[in-house]
N, C-alpha and C positions, 0 to 999 in steps of 0.2 A: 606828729606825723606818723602814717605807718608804713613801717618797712616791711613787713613779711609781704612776703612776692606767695609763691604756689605753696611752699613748705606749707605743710596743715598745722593749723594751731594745737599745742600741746593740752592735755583736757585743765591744766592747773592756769592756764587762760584763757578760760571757756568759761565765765563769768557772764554773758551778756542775759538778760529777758526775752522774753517770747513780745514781749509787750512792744517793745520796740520796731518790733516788723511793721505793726500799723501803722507807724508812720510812714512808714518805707514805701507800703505800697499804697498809700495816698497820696505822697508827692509824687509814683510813678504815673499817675494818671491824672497830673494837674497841667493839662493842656489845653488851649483856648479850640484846639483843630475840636475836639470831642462837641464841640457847638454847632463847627460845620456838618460831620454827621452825624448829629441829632437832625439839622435842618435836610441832609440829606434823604433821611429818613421819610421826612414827609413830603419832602417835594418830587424826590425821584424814588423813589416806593411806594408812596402813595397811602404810609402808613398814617394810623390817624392818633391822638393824644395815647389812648390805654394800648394800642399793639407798640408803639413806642417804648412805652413803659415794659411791656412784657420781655420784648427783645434787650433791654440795658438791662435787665436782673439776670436775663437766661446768659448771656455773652458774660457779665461778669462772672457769673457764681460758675460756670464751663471753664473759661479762661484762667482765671485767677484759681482756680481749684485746681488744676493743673503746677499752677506757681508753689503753691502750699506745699501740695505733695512731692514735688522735686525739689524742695527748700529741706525738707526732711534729709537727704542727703548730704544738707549741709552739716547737719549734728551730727551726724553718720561718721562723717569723714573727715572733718574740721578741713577742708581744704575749699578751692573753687571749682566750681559746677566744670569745666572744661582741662582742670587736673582728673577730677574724679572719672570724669568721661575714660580717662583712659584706660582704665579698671573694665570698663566694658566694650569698646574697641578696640583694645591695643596701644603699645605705645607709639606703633607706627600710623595703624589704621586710624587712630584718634585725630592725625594730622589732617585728613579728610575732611570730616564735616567740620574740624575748628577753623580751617581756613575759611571754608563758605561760610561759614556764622559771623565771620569775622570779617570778610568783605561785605554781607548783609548789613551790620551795624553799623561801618560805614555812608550808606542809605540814610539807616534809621535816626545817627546823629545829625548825619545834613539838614533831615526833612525837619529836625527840635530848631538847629541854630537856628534855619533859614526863619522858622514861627516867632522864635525870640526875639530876632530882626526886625522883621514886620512890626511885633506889638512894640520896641524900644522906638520906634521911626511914629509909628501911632501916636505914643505920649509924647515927641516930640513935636508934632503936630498938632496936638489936641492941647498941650499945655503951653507949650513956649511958639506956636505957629511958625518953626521951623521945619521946611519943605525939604521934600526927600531930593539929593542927588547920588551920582554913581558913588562919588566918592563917601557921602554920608554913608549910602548900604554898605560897603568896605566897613567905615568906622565901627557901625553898628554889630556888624556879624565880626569884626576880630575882637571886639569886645566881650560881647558873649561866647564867644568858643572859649575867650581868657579867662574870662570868671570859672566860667564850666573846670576848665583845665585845672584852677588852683582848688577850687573844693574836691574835683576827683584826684588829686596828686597829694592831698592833703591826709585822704583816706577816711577810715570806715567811720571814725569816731566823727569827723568833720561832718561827712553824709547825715550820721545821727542826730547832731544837732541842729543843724541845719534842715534838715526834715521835719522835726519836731514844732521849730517855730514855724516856716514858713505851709504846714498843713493849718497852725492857728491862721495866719496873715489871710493865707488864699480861702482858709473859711470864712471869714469876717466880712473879707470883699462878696464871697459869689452870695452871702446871704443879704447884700444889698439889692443883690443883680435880684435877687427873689423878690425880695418887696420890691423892688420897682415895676418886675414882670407883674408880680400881682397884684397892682393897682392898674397898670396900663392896660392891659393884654384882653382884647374880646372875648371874655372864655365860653360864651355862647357859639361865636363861631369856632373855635379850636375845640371844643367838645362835643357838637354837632357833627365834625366831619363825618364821614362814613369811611368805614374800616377798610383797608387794602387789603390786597389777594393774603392766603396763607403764605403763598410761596414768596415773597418780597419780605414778609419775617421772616425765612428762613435766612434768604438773602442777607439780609440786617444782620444777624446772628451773626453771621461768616463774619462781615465786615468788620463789624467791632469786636468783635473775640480775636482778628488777629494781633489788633495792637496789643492786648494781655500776654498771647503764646509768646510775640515775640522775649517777655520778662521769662518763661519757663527757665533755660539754660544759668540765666544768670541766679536763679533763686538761693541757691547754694552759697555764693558768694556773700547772701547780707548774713545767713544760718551759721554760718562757720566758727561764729565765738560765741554759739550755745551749746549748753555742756548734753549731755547722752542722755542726759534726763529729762530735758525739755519735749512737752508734750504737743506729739505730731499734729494733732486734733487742733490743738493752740494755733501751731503754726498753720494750719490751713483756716482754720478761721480767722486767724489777722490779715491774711491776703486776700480772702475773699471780702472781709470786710471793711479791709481799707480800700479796694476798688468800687466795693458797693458806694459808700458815702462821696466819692469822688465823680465816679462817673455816670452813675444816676441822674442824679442833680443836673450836671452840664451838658451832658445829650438829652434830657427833658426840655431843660433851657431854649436850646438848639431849635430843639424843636416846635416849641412855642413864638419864639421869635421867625422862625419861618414861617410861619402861618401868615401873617401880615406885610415881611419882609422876603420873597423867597429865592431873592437874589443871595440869598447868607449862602445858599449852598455851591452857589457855582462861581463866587468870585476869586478874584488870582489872588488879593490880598485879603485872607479872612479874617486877620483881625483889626487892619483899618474897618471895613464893614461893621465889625462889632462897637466899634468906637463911636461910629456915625449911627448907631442904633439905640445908644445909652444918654443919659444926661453926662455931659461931663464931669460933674460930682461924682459919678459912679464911673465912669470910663476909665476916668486915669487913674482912681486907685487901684481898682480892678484889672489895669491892662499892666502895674507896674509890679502887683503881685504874680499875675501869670507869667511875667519874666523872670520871676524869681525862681517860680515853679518849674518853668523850664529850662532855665540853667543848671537846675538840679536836675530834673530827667534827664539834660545832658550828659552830667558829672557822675550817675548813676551808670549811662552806658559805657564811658570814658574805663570808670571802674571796671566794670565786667571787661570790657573788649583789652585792656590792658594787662590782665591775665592770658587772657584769648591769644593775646599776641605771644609770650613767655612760653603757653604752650606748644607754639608753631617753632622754638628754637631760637626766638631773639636773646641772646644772649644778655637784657640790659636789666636795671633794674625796674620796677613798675614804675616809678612815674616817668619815666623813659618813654616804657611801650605804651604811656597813657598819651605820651605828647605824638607819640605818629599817628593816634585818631583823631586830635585836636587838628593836626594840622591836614591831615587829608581832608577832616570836615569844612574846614573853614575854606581851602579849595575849591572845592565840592559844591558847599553852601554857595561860592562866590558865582559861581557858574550858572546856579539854577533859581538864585535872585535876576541873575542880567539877562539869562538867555530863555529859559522855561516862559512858555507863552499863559499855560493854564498850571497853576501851582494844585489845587484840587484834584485835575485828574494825576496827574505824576504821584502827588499823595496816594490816593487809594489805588493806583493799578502798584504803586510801591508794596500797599498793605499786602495784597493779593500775594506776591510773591513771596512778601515776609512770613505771611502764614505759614506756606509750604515747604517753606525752607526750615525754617526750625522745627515745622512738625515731623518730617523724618527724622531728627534728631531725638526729637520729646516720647515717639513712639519706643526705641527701641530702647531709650534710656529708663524708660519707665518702668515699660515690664521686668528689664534687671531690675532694679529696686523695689518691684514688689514680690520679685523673687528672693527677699532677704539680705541684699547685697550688703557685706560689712568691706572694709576699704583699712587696706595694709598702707601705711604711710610712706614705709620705706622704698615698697614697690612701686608707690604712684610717682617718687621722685627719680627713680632708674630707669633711665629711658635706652638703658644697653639690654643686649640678649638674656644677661642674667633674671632682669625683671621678676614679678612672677605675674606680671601684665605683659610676656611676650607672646603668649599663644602660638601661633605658626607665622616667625618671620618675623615676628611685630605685630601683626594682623588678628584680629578674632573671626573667620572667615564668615560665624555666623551673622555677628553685628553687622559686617561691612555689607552683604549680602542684602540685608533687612533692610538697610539703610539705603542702599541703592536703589534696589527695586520700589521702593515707595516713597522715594524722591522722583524717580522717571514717570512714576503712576500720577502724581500731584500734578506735574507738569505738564500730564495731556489732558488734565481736566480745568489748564489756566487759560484764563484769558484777559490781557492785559492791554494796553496801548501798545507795547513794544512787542508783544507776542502770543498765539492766539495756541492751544494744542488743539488736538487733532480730537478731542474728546471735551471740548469748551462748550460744543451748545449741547449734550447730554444735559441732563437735569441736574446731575453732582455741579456741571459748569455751572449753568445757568444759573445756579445760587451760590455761587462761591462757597460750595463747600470741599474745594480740592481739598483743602489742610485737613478737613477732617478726614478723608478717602486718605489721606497720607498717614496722619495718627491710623488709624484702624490698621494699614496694609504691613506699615512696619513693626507696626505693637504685635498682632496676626502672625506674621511669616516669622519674627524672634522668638512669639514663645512657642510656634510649632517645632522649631528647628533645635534638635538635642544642646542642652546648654554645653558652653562652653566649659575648661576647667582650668584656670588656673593653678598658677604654684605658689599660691601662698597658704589655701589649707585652713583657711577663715571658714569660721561657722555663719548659721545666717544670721541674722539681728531680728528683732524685734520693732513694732516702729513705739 
């Protein structure tokens, strides 16, 4: 088990591989939803097989590129992405966006359990023809938030392992779901389509890039038991390319299986659908390793938001602050299995906001670190006046500034179920590229605005 909470790891335990990240960010994109929008894609976009394609390379290699380079951070500073944070807002001001990132996660773990659920209630359906009740959905999702909870309370080496095999397991199964697709699948009709507007990839882009950004913040957290020497290059190409082989595949998938089916993208339970789409030789090993997969994207956010919490001033130790997101999920989750009428739109108007929320974050944290940012240990753990993270009051006036203003900027260009801004049907709206009008605005106004100075007196680094 691991005990280090925020304290940054010492460099004489910074032993880990660069290697290791690939698996990392392969299990973070082993989700059955990435099938719904691939099918989304083609049926409400109107994209056809090759824009498809084009839009899952350009959203990973954007997104995940994103991850890499704020994963650098993590050798940087041997600590987690929302300790480190406070090197560049403050140790008061940091309290700000770590609570929003940390009620965001909130969301983002419900929306895994809720999928875990689904696909565990599927195999019991598909293999033992035991029918869903209230109280089965209950069994199902406190089950899964428990398994989540013990491999993310278990910690990083757990994640490791665990990553490691079940990226084998979940590759095994989706390359059945392939040869089955390519023997069944009309590829006359799925290759004939005719191409959709430009603007609907642009669309696309938005959407699946923001499941990636939401990984940016935590990226530091898997980096932090690699030693100063570890090469950035490295780590940005194990993120990109553990998303690439991940989610290529199963948003192409998606999207092939829509072409004949194109009810995958609009139903409340997407991976019963997928089930009833498959031979059952292929369903249920297939549906029982995507619960594997997402018990680990759970146990992965559990990890991050568990810090998250430590940094807001919970007093406990991490696997403490990792069981108040188990349980709020499992909550959460239970609500939006019984009472959620369309599980797909609450998904994506979710993504929407997830993008924009973390990318005010991602922008301003960014540009510090490619300002050279090196990160004082002593000072990221003094959260009194002394600091030399206290800038005025606690506050870095410039970060909070940035971050503000292009968080309010993001938000009049959303449009969601629950909330439309005032700048939604603009063009930025109308393709969901708030988050990226958010990266730009706060990246933009922090490095216009005179850097700040700390009192520590750190030189810059090198990546």
């Amino acid at each position: 088990m691991e005990n280090r909470g925020l304290d940054p790891v010492p460099d004489h335990e910074r032993t880990g591989r660069v290697r290791t990240l690939f698996p990392t960010w392969v299990t973070a994109n082993m989700t059955v939803l990435l099938l719904t929008v691939g099918a989304g894609l083609t049926v409400f976009n109107g994209l056809n097989f090759w824009q498809v394609l084009t839009v899952a390379v350009t959203a990973s290699v954007l997104s995940y590129g994103l991850v890499g380079l704020v994963s650098i951070a993590g050798k940087r500073g041997g600590a987690p992405g929302m300790a480190l944070s406070r090197a560049v807002f403050g140790q008061r001001g940091n309290l700000f966006p770590g609570a929003l990132l940390w009620v965001v996660r909130w969301g983002w773990e419900t929306v895994n359990a809720v999928t875990g659920s689904y696909a565990l209630l599927a195999v019991l359906d598909l293999a033992l023809d035991v029918r869903r009740t209230h109280t089965l959905v209950l069994v199902t999702l406190t089950a899964f938030v428990a398994a989540s909870f013990l491999v993310s309370g278990l910690g990083i080496r757990a994640l490791r392992v665990c990553s490691r095999a079940s990226a084998w397991l979940f590759g095994g199964a989706s390359l059945l779901v392939l040869v089955h697709l390519i023997g069944s699948t009309p590829w006359r009709t799925v290759l004939e389509r005719p191409p959709g507007p430009a603007a609907m990839m642009i669309a696309g882009i938005g959407t699946l890039a923001a499941g990636g950004i939401s990984w940016v913040p935590s990226a530091p957290d898997f980096a932090r038991y690699l030693p100063r020497s570890a090469s950035g290059r490295a780590m940005v190409g194990a993120a990109v390319g553990g998303a690439l082989v991940t989610v290529l595949p199963m948003v192409m998938m998606g999207a092939v299986m829509a072409v004949s089916s194109p009810h995958l993208a609009v139903t409340k339970d997407p991976v019963a659908f997928i089930g009833e789409l498959l031979p059952r030789w292929i369903s249920v090993p297939y549906l029982l390793t995507a619960v594997v997969g997402m018990v680990l994207i759970n146990a992965m956010s559990m990890y991050s938001a568990g810090f998250t919490a430590q940094t807001l001033g919970f007093a406990v130790p991490r696997t403490w602050a990792v069981g108040v997101n188990a349980t709020i999920s499992l909550l959460l989750g239970g609500i939006l299995m019984m009472v959620a009428t369309s599980f797909i739109d609450t998904f994506l108007s979710f993504l929407t906001l997830l993008g924009v929320t973390f990318s005010a974050w991602i922008g301003v944290f960014g540009v510090d670190l490619l300002r050279g940012r090196t990160y004082d240990s002593a000072a990221l753990m003094d959260t009194t006046s002394r600091s030399g993270y206290w800038y005025a009051a606690g506050f870095s006036p410039q970060a909070m500034a940035a971050w503000g203003a292009a968080l309010a900027v993001g938000l009049l260009f959303t449009d969601v179920e629950w909330f439309s801004g005032p700048l939604a049907g603009s063009w930025v709206g109308r393709h969901g590229l708030g988050w990226a009008a958010t990266i730009l605005v706060a990246a933009g106004l922090y490095a216009a605005l005179p850097r700040p100075a700390d009192g520590t007196g750190g030189a810059p680094a090198r990546f």
